[in-house]
C-alpha positions in Angstrom: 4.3 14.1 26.4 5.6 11.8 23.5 3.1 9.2 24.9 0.1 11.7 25.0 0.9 12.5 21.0 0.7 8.9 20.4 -2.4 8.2 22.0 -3.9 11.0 20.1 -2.1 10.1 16.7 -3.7 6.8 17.1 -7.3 8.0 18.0 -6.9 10.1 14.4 -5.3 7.3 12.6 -8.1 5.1 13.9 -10.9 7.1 12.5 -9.6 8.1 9.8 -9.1 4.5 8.7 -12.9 3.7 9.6 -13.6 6.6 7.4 -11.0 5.7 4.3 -12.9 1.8 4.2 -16.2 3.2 4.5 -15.5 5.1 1.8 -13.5 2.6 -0.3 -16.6 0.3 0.1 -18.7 2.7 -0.9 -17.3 4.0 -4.1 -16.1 0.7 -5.3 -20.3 -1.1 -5.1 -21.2 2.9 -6.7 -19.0 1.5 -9.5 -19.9 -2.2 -9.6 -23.4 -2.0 -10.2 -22.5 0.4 -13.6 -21.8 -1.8 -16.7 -18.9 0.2 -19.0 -19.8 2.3 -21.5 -17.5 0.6 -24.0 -19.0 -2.5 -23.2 -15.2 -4.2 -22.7 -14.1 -6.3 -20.0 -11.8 -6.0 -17.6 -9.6 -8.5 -19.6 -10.4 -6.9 -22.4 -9.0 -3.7 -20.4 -5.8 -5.1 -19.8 -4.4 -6.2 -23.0 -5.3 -2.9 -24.7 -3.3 -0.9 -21.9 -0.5 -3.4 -21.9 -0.3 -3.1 -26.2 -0.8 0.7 -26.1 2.5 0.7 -24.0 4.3 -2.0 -25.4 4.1 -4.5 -22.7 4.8 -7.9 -23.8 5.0 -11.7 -22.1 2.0 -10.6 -19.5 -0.5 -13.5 -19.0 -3.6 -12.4 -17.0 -5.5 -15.0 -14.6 -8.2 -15.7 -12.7 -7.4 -15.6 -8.7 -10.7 -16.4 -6.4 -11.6 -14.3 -3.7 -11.9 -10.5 -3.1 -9.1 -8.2 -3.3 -6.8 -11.1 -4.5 -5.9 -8.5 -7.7 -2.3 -7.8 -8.4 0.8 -7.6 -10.5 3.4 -10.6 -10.0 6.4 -9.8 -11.9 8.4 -12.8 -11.1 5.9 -14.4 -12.5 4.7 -12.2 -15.3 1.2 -12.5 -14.5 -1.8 -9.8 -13.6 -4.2 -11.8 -11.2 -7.5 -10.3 -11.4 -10.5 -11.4 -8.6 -13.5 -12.9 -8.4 -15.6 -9.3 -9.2 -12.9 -7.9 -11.5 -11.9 -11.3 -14.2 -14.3 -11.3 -17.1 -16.3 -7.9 -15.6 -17.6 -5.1 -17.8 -18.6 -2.9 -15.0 -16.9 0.5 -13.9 -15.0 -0.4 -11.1 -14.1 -3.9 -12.8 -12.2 -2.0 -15.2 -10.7 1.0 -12.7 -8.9 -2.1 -10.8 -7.5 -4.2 -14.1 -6.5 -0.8 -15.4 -4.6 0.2 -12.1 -2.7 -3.2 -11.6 -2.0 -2.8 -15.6 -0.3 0.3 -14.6 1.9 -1.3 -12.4 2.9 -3.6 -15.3 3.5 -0.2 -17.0 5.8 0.5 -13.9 8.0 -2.5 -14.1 8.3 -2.0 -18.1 9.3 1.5 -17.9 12.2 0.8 -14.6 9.9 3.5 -12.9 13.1 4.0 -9.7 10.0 4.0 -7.1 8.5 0.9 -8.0 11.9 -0.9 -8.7 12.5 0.1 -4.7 9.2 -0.6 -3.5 10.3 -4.4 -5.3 13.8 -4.5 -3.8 12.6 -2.7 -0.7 9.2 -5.5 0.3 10.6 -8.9 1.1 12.7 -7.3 4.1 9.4 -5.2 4.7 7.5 -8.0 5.8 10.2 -9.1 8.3 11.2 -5.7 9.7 7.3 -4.7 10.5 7.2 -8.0 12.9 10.5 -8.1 14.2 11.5 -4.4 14.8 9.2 -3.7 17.9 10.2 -7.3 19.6 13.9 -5.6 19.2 12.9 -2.7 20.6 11.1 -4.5 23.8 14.0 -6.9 24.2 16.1 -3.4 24.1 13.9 -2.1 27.1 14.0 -5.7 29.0 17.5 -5.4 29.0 17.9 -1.8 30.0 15.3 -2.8 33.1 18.0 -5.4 34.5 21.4 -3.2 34.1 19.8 -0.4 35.2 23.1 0.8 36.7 25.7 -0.9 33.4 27.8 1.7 32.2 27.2 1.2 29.2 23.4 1.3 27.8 23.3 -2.4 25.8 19.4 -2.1 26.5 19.9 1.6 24.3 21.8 0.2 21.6 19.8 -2.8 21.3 16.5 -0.7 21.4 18.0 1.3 18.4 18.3 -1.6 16.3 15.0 -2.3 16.3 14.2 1.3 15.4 16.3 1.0 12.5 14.8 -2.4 11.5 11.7 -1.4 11.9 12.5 1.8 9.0 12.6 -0.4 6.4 8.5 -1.1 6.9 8.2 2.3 7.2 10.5 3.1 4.1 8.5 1.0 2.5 5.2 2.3 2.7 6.2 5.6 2.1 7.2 4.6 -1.5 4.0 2.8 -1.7 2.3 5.3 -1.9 3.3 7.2 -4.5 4.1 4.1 -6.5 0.1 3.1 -6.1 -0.9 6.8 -7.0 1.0 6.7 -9.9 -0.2 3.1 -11.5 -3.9 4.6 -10.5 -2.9 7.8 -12.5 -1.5 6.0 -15.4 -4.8 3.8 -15.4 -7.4 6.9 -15.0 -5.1 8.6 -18.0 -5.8 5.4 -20.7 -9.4 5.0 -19.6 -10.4 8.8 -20.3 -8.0 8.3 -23.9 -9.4 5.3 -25.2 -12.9 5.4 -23.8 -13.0 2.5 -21.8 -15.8 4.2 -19.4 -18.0 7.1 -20.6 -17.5 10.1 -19.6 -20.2 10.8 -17.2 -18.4 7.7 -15.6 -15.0 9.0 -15.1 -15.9 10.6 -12.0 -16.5 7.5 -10.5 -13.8 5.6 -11.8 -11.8 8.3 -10.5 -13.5 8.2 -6.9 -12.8 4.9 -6.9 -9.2 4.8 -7.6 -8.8 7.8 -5.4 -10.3 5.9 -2.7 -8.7 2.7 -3.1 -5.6 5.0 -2.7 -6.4 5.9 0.8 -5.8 3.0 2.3 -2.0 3.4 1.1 -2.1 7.0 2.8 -3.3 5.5 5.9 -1.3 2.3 6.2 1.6 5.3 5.6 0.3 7.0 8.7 -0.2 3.6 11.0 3.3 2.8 9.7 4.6 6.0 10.8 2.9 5.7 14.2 4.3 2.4 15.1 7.5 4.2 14.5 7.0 7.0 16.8 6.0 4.4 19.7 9.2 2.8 19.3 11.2 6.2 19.5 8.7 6.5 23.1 9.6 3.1 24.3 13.5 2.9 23.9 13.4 6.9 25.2 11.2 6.0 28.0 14.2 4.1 29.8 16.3 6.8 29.1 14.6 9.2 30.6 14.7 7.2 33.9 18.1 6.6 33.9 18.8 10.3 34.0 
């Protein structure tokens, strides 16, 4: 049964994700091809938000490629991409705005974000080497089948438990990512970065780009629900 509800909690994940990129894709070219109404840049975007909040130190750069935008605290830089550095259009300014707002974040010791920060370099780790745990768990149950004591269990439990911290992680994510997308939609409707017959689509944008947080959430909690199959699988058989 748990292996049924899997298979069908990964068919849903699956299209749902198609659907979430299609529609990223969609909203963020809507925006691109709309120059600002204010007629300011991205850059431009960036300093103003950071001032209005009273963020100082934050040096913004240029970082090639697509989707290379982002917040480095450690290093006190806001790396903006190849579509977003310099830009005046719409969705140029929705993305500086939102990894402004994560600036914002870090300023203000918002408690999500300062986990999501203390909570990602084990993240990384835990997502790859939880479900090898969890297989080396079931390996071992497979040769002491008949051991009094379920090693294979224990070990199998581990990996559950390492592999929580990913998913702890991306369920702060996403609130942390809805709230610096908040923030940024909040100081482009108050200081008029886009008009307001662009809003919407600013909006749509951010909201879209947000998604993929709510389904990476979901794919994280998925891979977490195949582990509790695999390590109960071999329990089950041992009964």
């Amino acid at each position: 049964m748990g292996y049924f509800a899997y298979l069908i909690g990964a068919v849903i994940v699956f299209v749902w994700s198609m659907i979430v990129q299609a529609n990223l894709k969609y909203k963020m070219q809507e925006g691109a091809g709309l120059r600002a109404g204010s007629g300011k840049t991205a850059n431009e975007v960036v300093e103003e938000m950071l001032r209005a909040h009273d963020v100082m130190g934050i040096t913004i750069e240029h970082k090639p490629g697509n989707l290379t935008d982002c917040y480095s605290p450690k290093e006190g830089k806001i790396y903006l991409s190849d579509s977003t550095y310099g830009r005046d259009s719409v969705t140029a300014i929705a993305v500086a705005a939102h990894e402004a707002g994560h600036a914002v974040q870090d300023y203000e010791n918002m408690a999500l974000y300062e986990l999501r920060q203390l909570l990602a370099p084990a993240a990384g780790i835990a997502s790859r080497v939880g479900p090898y745990i969890v297989i080396a768990g079931l390996l071992v149950s497979s040769f002491a089948e008949r051991s009094t004591s379920d090693i294979g269990y224990t070990i199998g439990t581990i990996g559950i438990v390492v592999y929580f911290i990913a998913f702890l992680f991306y369920l702060v994510m996403l609130p942390v990512e809805r709230n610096a997308s908040n923030r940024a939609f909040k100081d482009m409707k108050e200081f008029g970065w886009v008009s307001d017959d662009q809003l919407p689509i600013a909006r749509a944008a951010l909201r879209a780009a947000g998604d993929t947080y709510a389904v990476a959430l979901a794919s994280s909690a998925l891979t977490l629900m195949r582990l509790l199959v695999i390590r109960g699988s071999r329990s089950s058989r041992r009964r």
